[in-house]
C-alpha positions in Angstrom: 40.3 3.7 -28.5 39.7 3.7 -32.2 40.5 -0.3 -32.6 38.2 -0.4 -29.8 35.2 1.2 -31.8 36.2 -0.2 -34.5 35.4 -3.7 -33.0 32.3 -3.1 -31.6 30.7 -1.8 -34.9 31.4 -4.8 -36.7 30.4 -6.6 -34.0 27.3 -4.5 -34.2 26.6 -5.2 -37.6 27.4 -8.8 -37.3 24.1 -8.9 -34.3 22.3 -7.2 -36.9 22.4 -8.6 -39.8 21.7 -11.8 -37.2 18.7 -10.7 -36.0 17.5 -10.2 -39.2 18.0 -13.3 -40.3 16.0 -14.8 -37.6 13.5 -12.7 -37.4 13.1 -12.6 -41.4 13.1 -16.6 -41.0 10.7 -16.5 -38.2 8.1 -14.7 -39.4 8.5 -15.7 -43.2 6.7 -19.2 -42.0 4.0 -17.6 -39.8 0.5 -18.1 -41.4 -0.2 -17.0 -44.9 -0.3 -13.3 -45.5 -2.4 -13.3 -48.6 -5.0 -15.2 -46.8 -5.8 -12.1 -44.6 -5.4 -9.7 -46.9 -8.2 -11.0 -49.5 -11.8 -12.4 -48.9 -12.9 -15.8 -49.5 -13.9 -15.1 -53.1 -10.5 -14.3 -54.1 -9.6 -16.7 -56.9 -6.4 -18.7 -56.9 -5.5 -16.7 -60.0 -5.6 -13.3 -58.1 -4.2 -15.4 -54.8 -1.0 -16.1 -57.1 -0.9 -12.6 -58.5 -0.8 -11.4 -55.4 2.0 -13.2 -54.0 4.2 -12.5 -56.9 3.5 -8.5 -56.4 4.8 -8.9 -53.1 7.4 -11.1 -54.1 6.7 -14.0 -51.5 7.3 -16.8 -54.5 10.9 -15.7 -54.6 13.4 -17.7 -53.2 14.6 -17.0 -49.7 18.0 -15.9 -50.1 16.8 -13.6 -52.5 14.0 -12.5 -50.5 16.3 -11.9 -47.3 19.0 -10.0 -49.1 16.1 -7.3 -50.5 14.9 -7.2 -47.2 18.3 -6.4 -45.3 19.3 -3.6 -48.6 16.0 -2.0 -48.1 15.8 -2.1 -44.3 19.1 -0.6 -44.0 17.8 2.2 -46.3 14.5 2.7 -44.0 12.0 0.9 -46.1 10.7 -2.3 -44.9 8.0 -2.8 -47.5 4.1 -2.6 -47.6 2.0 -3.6 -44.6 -0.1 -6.6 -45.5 -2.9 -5.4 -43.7 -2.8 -1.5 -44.0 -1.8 -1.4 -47.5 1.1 1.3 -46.1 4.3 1.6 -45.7 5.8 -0.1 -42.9 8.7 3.1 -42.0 5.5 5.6 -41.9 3.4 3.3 -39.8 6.6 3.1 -37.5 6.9 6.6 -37.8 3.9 7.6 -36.4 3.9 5.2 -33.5 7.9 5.7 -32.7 7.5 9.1 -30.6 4.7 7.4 -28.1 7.2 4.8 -27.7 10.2 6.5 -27.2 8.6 9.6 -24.9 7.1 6.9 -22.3 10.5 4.9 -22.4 12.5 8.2 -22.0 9.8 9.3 -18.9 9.9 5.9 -17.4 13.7 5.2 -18.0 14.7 8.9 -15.9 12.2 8.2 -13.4 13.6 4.2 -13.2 17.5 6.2 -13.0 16.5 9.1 -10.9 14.5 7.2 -8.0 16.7 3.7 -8.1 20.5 5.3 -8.1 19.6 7.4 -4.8 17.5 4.6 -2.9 20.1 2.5 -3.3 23.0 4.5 -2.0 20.5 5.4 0.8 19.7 1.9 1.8 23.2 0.6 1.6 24.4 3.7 3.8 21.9 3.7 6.2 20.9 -0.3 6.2 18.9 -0.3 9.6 16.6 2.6 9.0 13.1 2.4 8.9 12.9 4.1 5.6 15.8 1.7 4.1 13.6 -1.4 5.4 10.6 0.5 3.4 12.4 1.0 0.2 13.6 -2.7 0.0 9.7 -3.7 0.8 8.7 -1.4 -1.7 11.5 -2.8 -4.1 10.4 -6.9 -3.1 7.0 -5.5 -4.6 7.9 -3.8 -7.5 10.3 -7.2 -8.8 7.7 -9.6 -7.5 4.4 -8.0 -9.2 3.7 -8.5 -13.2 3.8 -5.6 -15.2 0.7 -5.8 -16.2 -1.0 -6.4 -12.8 0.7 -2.8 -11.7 -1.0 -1.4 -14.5 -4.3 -2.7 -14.3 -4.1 -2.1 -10.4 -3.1 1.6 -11.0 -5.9 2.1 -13.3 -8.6 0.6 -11.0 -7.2 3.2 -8.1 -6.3 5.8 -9.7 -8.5 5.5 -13.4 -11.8 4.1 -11.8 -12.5 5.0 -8.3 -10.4 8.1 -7.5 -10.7 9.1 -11.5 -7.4 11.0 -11.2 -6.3 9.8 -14.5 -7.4 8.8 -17.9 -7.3 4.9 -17.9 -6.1 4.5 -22.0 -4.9 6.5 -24.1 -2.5 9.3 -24.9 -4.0 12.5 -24.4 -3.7 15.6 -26.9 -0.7 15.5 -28.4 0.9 18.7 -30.4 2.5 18.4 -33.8 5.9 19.2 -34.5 7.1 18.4 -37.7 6.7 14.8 -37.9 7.4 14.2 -34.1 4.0 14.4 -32.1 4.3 15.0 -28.0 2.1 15.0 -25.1 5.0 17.0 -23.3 3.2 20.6 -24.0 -0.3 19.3 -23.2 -1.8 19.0 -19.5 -3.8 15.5 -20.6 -0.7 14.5 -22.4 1.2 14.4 -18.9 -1.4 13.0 -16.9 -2.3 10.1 -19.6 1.8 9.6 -19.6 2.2 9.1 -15.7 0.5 5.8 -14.9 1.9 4.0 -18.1 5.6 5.8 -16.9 5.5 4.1 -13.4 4.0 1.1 -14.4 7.0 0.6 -17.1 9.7 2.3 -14.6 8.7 0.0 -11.5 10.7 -2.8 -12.2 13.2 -1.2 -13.7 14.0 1.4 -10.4 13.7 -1.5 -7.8 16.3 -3.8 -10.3 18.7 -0.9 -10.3 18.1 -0.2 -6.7 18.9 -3.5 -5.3 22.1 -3.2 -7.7 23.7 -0.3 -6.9 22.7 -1.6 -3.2 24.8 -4.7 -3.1 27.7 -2.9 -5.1 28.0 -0.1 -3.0 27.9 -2.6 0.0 30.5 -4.8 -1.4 32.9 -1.7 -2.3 32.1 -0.4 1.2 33.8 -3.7 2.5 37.4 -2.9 0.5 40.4 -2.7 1.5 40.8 0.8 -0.3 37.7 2.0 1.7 39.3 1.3 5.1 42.6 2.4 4.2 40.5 5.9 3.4 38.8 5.7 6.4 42.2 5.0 8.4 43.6 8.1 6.3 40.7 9.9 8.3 39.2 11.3 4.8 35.4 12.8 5.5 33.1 10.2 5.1 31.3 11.9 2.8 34.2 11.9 0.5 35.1 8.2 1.0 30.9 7.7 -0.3 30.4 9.4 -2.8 33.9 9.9 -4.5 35.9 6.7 -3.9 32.6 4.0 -3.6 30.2 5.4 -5.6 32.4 5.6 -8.2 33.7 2.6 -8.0 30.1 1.1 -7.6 28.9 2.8 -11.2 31.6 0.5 -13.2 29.0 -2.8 -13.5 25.9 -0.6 -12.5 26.6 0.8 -16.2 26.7 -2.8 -17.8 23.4 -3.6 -16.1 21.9 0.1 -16.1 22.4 0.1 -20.4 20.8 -3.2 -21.0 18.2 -2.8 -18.9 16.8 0.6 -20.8 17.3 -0.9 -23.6 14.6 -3.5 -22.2 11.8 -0.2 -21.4 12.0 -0.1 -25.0 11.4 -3.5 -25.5 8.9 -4.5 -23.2 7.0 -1.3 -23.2 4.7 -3.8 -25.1 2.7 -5.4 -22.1 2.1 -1.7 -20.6 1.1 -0.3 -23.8 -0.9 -3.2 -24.5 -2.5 -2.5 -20.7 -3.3 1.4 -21.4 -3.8 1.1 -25.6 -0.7 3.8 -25.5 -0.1 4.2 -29.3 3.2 3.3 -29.6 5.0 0.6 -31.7 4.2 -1.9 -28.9 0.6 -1.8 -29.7 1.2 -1.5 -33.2 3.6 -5.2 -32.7 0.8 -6.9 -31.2 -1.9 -5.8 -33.7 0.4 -6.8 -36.5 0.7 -10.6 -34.2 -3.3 -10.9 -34.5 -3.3 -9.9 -38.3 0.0 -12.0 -39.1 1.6 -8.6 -40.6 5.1 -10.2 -41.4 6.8 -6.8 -42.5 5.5 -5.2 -39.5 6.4 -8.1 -36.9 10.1 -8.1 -39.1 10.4 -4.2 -38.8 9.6 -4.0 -35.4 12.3 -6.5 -34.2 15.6 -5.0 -36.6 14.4 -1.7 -35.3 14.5 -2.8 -31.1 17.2 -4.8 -31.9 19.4 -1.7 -32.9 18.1 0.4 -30.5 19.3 -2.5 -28.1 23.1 -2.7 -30.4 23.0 1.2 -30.2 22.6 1.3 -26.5 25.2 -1.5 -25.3 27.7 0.7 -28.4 27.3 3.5 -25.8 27.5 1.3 -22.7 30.7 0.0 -24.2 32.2 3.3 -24.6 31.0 4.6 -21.2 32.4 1.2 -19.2 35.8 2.3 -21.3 35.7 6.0 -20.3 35.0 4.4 -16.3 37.1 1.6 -16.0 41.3 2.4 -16.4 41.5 -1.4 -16.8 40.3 -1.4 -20.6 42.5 1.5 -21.4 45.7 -0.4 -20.2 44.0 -3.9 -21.9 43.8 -1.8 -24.8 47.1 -0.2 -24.9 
């Protein structure tokens, strides 16, 4: 178990310090930060002292080695365009971020794991038929054509919910929620569903075909043949026998709500670090754009870490590889 751990954290750190590098590279080439940062009077004088305060004439091994020894102590420089630090500016956006994902990555687990043991129990019903329609929908529409369609039902002509924004939040501490507000939740749900959609009809249709292909082993009808309770042979010997690659899949995939909460926040101006990714784009904010990558990136290394050690706690095989 240890060896185990021990090779997935220096694997970790080896994705890292990869996606570092590229992102570092990427984004070290992208426009000229100085140039949006002064006006057109600026002399070339104050252009050059400039870049030397921010230490873009240094070479770029040296640049990416401060850059990895200060991200890995939090601080991932000055904004170019805010003239703040980057981990503050990250800091105030982070809890928006990571209270939608949470909502939308338990509403994704909490409809998806049931409607698919329902449909691939009870394959003929009418309300199976409607949950795969419903899923055919929710894989085939854009993200950001649910959102914009929820707004226009629910935002504009029924004017249920507020169409942007986040609603009062409370403060506490340094963590901000809309959690004990009444316009925080109803400013959270249409950004929530809009995010969850795809992700609950993805793990639907999974957990469908794996509970329909475990249904089909030999282990099954050798229970059935036994004369176990069929409720017993469902949801103890399938089901859990279905969860092994629904993990896998289940772990990367909210990873991704982190990631591409940036369309839907982009679609309801939620001010999260989405939002705050795409204004840095527009305003070519390289320690922003850089910051915002290392940071999904290990929430991404941190989240297949525990998907690892879940599929090793699920599946005997690994214990016996590893012994």
């Amino acid at each position: 178990m240890l060896s185990f751990i021990a090779q997935r954290l220096i694997q970790s750190v080896l994705v890292m310090l990869t996606v570092a590098l590229i992102a570092f590279s990427m984004f070290r080439y992208v426009g000229d930060p100085v140039a949006s940062m002064v006006g057109q009077d600026t002399t070339p004088e104050q252009r050059a002292q400039l870049r030397g305060e921010l230490g873009l004439d240094d070479p770029f091994v040296v640049q990416f080695a401060r850059f990895v020894g200060n991200a890995a102590q939090g601080d991932f420089g000055i904004s170019y365009r805010q003239r703040r630090p980057v981990s503050e500016l990250l800091e105030e956006r982070m809890p928006a971020t990571l209270e939608l994902s949470f909502v939308s990555a338990v509403m994704a687990l909490a409809l998806g794991i049931p409607m698919g043991i329902y449909t691939a129990l009870k394959r003929h019903g009418v309300l199976s038929k409607t949950f795969m329609a419903i899923s055919l929908a929710g894989i085939s529409l854009p993200t950001f054509l649910i959102g914009i369609l929820l707004i226009l039902v629910f935002g504009v002509q029924l004017r249920w919910l507020p169409s942007f924004g986040r609603g009062d939040v409370v403060s506490l501490g340094w963590w901000t929620t809309g959690f004990l507000t009444k316009s925080g939740w109803l400013a959270l749900i249409m950004p929530a569903i809009t995010l969850a959609l795809f992700q609950m009809t993805l793990i639907m249709r999974l957990v469908r075909a794996e509970m329909l292909e475990v249904l089909r082993a030999d282990f099954i009808k050798f229970a059935r043949a036994r004369g176990l309770p069929e409720r017993l042979i469902n949801f103890r010997h399938a089901l859990k026998n279905t969860m092994v690659p629904v993990i896998t899949i289940t772990g990367l995939q909210l990873g991704s709500i982190i990631a591409f909460a940036i369309i839907t926040e982009t679609v309801f101006q939620w001010p999260g670090m989405g939002l705050l990714f795409i204004q840095a784009i527009s305003m070519v904010d390289i320690p922003v754009m850089a910051a915002y990558l290392v940071l999904i990136a290990f929430m991404f290394v941190l989240i297949n870490l525990v998907v690892d050690l879940l599929y090793f706690a699920v599946d005997p095989r690994l214990r016996v590889q590893s012994k």
